[in-house]
N, C-alpha and C positions, 0 to 999 in steps of 0.2 A: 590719453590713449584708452581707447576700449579694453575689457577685459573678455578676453574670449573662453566660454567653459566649453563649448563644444565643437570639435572639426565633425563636419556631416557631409556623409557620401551620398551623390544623387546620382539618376542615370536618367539621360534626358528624355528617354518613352519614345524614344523615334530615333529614326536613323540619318536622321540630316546632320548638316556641319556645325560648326561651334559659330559661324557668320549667323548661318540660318534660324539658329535655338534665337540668339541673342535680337535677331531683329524679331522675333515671335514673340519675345518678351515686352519690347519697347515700342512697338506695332501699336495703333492706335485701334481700339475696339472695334472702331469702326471701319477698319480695315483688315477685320481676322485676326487682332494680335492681342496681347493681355491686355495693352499701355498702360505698362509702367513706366515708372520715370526711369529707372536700373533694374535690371535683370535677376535673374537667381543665386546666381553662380559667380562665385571669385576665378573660377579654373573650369574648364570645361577640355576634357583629353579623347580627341578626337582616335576613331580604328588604330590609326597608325602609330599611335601614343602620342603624339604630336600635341604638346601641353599648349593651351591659348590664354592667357593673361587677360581676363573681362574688368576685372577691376583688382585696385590695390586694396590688402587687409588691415588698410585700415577704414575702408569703406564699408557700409554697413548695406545689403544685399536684401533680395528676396526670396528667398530659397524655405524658411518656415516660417509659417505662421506665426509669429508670439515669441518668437525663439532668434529671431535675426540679429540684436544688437550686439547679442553675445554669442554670436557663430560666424566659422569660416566655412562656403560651401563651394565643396567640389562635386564634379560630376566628369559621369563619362558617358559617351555616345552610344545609345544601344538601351538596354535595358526591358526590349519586347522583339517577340518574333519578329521580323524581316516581312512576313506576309499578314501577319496577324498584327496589329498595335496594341490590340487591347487582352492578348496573354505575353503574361509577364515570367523575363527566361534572362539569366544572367549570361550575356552576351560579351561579357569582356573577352579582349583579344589578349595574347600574354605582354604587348605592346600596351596597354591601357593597364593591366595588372603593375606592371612596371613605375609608369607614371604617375598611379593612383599614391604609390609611396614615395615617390619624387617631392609631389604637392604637399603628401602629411607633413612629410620633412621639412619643406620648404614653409609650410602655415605653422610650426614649432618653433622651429629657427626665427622668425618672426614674432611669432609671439614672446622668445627668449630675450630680443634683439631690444624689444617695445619695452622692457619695467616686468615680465609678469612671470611667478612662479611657476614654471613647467609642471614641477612636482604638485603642486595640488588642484584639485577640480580643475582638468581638463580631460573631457572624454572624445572619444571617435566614436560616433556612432551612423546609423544609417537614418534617411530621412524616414523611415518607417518605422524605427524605433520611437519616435515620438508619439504614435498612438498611444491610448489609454490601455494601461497590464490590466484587462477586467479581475482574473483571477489572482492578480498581485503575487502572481508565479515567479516573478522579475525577467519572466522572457514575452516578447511582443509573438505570440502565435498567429500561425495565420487568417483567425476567424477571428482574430483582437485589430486587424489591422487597418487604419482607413485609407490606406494606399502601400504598392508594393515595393515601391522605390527603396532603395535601389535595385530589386531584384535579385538581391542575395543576405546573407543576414554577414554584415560588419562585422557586429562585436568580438567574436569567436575568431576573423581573420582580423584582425589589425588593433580590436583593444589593447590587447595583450601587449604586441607591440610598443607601440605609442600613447595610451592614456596612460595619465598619473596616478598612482599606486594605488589613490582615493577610490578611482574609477573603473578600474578593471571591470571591464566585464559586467557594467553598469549601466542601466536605460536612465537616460537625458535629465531625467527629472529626481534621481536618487543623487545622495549627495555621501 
């Protein structure tokens, strides 16, 4: 069984359905889509909170770069203006705020269930925490960041919460 260090919040940059993301992902290039062989996203929590199950965790995703065999990734629908796609606005509904903690629970619980210490190196973080800290600040500012996803900063809401005591409040890559 996989060892997962980090649950990662996405937001899928549009305002389509959790059908729609997913065939965007598996979409042959050559018909407007990534083609990949699997998608981003473990969980994808549609406006209504309505949680969609894309795949099981013990399956291994594309959701980051260099960083997938040991992550669970969730996302929720939204994450840019409505008219605008390319400005980025934390669009959760309190229906997605909800669910978003449904998943962490539910990808902990899982990971408890599999063999794996909860308490050490597991963080929450956001897919944009994985940029590069230039100034080794230990926070991802927004002139450090190579994408805004999820469009709100994790750490500060749900570290705390749910990452192990190693991790608090820790970018991906500190230990």
């Amino acid at each position: 069984m996989r060892k997962v260090r980090n649950i990662v919040i996405h937001c899928t940059a549009g305002h389509s359905n959790a059908e729609a993301v997913q065939s965007y992902f598996t979409r042959p290039k050559s018909k407007g889509g990534r083609g990949w062989k699997k998608g981003g996203y473990h969980r994808i929590i549609e406006k209504d909170g309505t949680i969609k199950k894309m795949y099981d965790f013990s399956e291994i995703t594309n959701g980051v770069a260099g960083h997938n065999s040991d992550t669970i990734h969730i996302s929720y629908v939204g994450g840019v203006e409505i008219l605008d796609v390319n400005t980025a606005k934390d669009t959760r509904t309190p229906y997605q705020k909800n669910a978003l903690h449904t998943c962490i629970h539910e990808a902990i619980k899982w990971c408890k269930e599999n063999g794996q210490d909860i308490t050490k190196d597991l963080g929450v973080v956001g897919h944009r925490d994985f940029s590069k800290d230039g100034n080794a600040n230990g926070v991802i500012e927004s002139w450090e960041r190579i994408k805004s996803c999820p469009s709100f900063d994790v750490l500060p809401e749900y570290s705390m919460l749910y990452a192990s005591p190693d991790r608090y409040n820790k970018l991906p890559y500190n230990k």
